[in-house]
C-alpha positions as CSV (number, residue, x, y, z in Angstrom):
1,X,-16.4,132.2,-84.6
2,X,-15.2,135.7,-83.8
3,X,-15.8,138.8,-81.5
4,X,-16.4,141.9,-83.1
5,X,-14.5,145.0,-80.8
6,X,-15.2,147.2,-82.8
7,X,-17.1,147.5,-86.0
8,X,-14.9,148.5,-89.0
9,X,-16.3,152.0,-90.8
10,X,-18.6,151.3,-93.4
11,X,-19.3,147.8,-93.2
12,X,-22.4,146.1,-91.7
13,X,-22.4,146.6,-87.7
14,X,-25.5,146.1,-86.6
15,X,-29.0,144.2,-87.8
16,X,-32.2,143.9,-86.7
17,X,-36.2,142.9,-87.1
18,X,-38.7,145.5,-87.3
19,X,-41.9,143.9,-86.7
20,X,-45.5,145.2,-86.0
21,X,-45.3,143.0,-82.8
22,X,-41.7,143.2,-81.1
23,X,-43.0,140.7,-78.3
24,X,-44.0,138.2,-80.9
25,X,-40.7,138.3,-82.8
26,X,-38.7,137.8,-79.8
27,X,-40.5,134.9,-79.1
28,X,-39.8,133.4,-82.3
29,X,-36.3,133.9,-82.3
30,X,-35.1,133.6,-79.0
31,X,-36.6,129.8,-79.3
32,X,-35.3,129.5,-82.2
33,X,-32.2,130.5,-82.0
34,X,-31.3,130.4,-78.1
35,X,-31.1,133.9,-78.1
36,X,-31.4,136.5,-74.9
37,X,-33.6,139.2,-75.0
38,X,-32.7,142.6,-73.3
39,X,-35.6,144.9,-73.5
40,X,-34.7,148.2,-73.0
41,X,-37.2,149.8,-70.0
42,X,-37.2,153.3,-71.5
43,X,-41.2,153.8,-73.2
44,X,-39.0,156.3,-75.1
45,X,-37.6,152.8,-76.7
46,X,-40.8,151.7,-78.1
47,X,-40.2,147.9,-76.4
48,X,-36.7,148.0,-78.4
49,X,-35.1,144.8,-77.6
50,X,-31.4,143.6,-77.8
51,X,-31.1,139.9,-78.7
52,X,-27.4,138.6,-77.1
53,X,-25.8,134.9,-77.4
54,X,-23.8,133.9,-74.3
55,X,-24.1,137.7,-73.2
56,X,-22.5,139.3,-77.1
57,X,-25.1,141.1,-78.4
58,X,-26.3,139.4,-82.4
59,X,-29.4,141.5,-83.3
60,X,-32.1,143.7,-82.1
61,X,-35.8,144.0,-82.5
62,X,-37.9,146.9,-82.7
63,X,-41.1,148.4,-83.9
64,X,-41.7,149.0,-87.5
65,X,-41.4,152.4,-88.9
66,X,-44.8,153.9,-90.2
67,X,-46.2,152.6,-93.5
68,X,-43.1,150.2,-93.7
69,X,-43.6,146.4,-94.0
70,X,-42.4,144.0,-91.3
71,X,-38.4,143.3,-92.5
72,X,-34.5,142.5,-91.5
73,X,-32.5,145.8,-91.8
74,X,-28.6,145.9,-92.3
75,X,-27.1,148.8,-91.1
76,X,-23.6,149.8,-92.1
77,X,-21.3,151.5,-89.3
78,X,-20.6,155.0,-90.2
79,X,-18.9,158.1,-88.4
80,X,-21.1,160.5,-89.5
81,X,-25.1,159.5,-90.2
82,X,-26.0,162.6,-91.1
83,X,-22.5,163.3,-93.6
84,X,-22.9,159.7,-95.1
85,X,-27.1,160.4,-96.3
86,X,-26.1,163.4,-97.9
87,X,-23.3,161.5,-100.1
88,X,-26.2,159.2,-100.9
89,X,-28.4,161.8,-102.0
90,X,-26.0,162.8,-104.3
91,X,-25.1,159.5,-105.9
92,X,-28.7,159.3,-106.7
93,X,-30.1,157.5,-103.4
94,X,-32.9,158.3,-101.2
95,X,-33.4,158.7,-97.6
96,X,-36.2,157.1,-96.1
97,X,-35.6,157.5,-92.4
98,X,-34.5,161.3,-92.0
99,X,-30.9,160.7,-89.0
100,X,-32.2,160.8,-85.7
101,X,-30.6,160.1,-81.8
102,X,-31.5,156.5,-80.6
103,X,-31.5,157.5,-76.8
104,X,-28.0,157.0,-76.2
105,X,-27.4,154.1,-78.2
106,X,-26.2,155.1,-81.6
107,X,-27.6,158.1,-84.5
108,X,-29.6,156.2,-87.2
109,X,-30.7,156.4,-90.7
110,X,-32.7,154.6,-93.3
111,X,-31.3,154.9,-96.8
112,X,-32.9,153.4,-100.1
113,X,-30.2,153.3,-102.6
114,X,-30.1,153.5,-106.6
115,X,-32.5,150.5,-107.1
116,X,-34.4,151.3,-104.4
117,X,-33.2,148.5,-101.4
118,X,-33.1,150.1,-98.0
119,X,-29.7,150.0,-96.4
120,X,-29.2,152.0,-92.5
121,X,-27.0,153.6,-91.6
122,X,-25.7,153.3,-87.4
123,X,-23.3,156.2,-86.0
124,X,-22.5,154.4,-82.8
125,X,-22.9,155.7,-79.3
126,X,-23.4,153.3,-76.2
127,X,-24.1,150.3,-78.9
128,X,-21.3,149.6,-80.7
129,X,-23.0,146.8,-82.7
130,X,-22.8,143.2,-82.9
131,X,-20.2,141.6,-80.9
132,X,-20.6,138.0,-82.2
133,X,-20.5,137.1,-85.6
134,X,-19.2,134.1,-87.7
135,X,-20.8,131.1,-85.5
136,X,-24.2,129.7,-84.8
137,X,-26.9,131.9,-83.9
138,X,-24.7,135.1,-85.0
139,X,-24.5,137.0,-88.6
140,X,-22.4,135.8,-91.5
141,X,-23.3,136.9,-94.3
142,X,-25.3,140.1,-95.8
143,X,-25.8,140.2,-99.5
144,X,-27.6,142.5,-101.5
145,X,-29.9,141.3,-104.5
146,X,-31.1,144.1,-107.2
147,X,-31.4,143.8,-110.9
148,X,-29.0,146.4,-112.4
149,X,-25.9,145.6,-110.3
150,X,-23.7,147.9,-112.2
151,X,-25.9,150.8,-110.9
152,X,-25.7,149.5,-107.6
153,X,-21.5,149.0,-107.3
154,X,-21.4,152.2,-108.8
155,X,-23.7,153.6,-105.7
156,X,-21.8,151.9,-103.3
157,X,-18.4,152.3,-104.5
158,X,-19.4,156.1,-104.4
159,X,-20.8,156.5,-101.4
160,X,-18.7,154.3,-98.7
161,X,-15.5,152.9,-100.7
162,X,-16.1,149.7,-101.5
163,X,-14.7,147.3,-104.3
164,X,-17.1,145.4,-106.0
165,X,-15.2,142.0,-107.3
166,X,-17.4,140.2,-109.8
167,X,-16.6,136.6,-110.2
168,X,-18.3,134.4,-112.2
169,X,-19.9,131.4,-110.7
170,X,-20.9,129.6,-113.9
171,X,-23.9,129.4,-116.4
172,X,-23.9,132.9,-116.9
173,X,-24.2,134.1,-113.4
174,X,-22.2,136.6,-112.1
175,X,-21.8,137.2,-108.1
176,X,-20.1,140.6,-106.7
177,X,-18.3,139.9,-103.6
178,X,-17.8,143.2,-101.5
179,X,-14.7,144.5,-99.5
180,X,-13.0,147.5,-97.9
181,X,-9.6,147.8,-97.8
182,X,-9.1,143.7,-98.9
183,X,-11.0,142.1,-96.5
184,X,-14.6,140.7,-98.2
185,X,-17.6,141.2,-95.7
186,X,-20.9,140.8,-98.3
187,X,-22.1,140.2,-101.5
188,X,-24.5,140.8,-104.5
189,X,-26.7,139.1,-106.8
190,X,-28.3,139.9,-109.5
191,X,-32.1,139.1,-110.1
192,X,-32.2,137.6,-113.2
193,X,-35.5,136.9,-115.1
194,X,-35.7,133.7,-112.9
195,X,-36.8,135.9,-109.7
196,X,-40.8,136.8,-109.6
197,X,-41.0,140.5,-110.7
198,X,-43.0,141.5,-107.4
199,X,-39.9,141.0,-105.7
200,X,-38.2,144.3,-104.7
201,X,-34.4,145.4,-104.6
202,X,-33.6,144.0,-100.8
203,X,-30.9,143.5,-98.4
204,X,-30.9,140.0,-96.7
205,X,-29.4,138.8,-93.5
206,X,-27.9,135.6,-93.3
207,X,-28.1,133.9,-89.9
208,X,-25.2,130.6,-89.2
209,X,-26.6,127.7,-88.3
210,X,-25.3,124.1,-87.6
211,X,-27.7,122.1,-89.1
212,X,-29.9,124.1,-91.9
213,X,-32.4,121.1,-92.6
214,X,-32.7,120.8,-88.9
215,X,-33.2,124.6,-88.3
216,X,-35.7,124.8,-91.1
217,X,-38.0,122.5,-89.7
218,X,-37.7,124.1,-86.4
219,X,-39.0,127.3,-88.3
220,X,-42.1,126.0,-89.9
221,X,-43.1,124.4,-86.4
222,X,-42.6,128.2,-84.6
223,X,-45.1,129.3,-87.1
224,X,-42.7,130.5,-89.7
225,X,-42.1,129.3,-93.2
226,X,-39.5,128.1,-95.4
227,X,-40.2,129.5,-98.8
228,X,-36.5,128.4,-100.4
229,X,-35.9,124.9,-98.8
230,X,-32.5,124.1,-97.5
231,X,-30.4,123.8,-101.1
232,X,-26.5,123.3,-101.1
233,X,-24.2,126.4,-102.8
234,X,-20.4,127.0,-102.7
235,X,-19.9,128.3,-99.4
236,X,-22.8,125.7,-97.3
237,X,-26.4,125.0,-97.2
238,X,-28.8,127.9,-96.7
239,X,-32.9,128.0,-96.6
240,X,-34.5,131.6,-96.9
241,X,-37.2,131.6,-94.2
242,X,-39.8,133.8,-93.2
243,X,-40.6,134.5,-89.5
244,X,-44.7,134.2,-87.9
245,X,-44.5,138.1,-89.2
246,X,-43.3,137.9,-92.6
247,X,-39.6,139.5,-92.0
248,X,-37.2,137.6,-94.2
249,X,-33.8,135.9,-93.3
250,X,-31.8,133.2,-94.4
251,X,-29.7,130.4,-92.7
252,X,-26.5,129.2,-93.7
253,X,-25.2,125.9,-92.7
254,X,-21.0,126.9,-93.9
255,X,-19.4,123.8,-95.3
256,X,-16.4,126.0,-96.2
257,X,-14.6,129.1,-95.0
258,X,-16.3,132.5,-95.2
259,X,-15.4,133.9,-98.8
């Protein structure tokens, strides 16, 4: 368990689910996960909702941008939005959410990067992002999946400072741990020819849970589904889910300390 102060720059900070029905995903995962919802009252807001555990925010929900598909978004804590989208540009990125003022929450972007997997960006304001990670029902893990990953650690090594350290896993496979200034806080694997080809460059959220077999069969009867059943890795047992929507996550039952 531990509470976040204060997000460290250019790491993850803050997550969320935009859905095409914010009420309908709150539902979902405050049963699910126990979660309290904080709606914001401004119509400004669009029904924006915060999602807390024992009063620490976790997560948000909100409404889906325009033409974009229902999804978990990562968003890396950054001093300047509008400073760090322009250092994307020119390592080759694109930037799919132009920065704009959430109220008085934070400045936000939406970045895709070299292989195309959308990554925000959160300037904090009055929402200093999650305060609760490392324990059930919080974030403790992001990891990226692409299929070139030595153009992607090349992008993000360029644009916010981090190390990518490879280390191999065995059978051939390869996984880049990420960290900023020593301390690991992600990862990334590559899509071998394994992974169906209709599945894009992503981020994906990993949620901690106690009991992964347990949790997965609470998502199928919410309406969700389970399309990776709970399988045992290094650090746990994880399940990659799919909410009533179609937004992706994954659980993580840890059976070891966080890499």
């Amino acid at each position: 368990m531990a509470e976040v102060i204060t997000a460290v720059p250019n790491t993850p900070a803050w997550i969320d689910v935009t859905t095409a029905d914010v009420d309908a995903a709150v539902a979902f995962y405050t049963a699910l996960f126990g979660w309290e919802a904080r709606r914001s009252p401004d119509p400004a807001a669009g029904g924006y909702t915060e999602l807390a555990l024992r009063g620490r925010r976790v997560a948000g929900a909100g409404p889906a941008f325009p033409g974009y598909p229902n999804v978990w978004m990562t968003y890396l804590g950054v001093a300047d939005a509008d400073a760090t989208a322009r250092r994307a540009l020119a390592a080759g990125g694109k930037v799919l959410v132009e920065p704009r003022d959430v109220l008085d929450a934070g400045r936000l972007a939406v970045l895709a990067d070299v292989e195309g997997a959308p990554i925000g960006l959160w300037q904090p304001r009055a929402n200093p992002g999650v305060e609760l990670v490392d324990e059930p029902g919080a974030l403790c893990w992001t990891e990226l999946a692409v299929r070139d990953a030595d153009a992607a650690v090349a992008f993000y090594e360029e644009v916010f400072g981090w190390t990518g350290e490879r280390e191999s896993l065995g059978g051939g496979v390869t996984y880049v741990y990420w960290s900023l200034g020593g301390r690991r806080f992600g990862g990334l694997m590559r899509m071998n020819e394994v992974w169906p080809p209709e599945i894009p460059a992503h981020w994906m959220v990993y949620l901690q849970v106690e009991d992964a077999d347990a949790c997965a069969a609470e998502i199928a009867r919410l309406g969700g589904s389970v399309p990776v059943p709970p399988t045992d890795i290094p650090p746990g047992r994880f399940a990659v889910a799919n909410d009533p929507l179609g937004a992706h996550f994954s659980i993580l039952q840890p059976t070891t300390a966080a890499p």
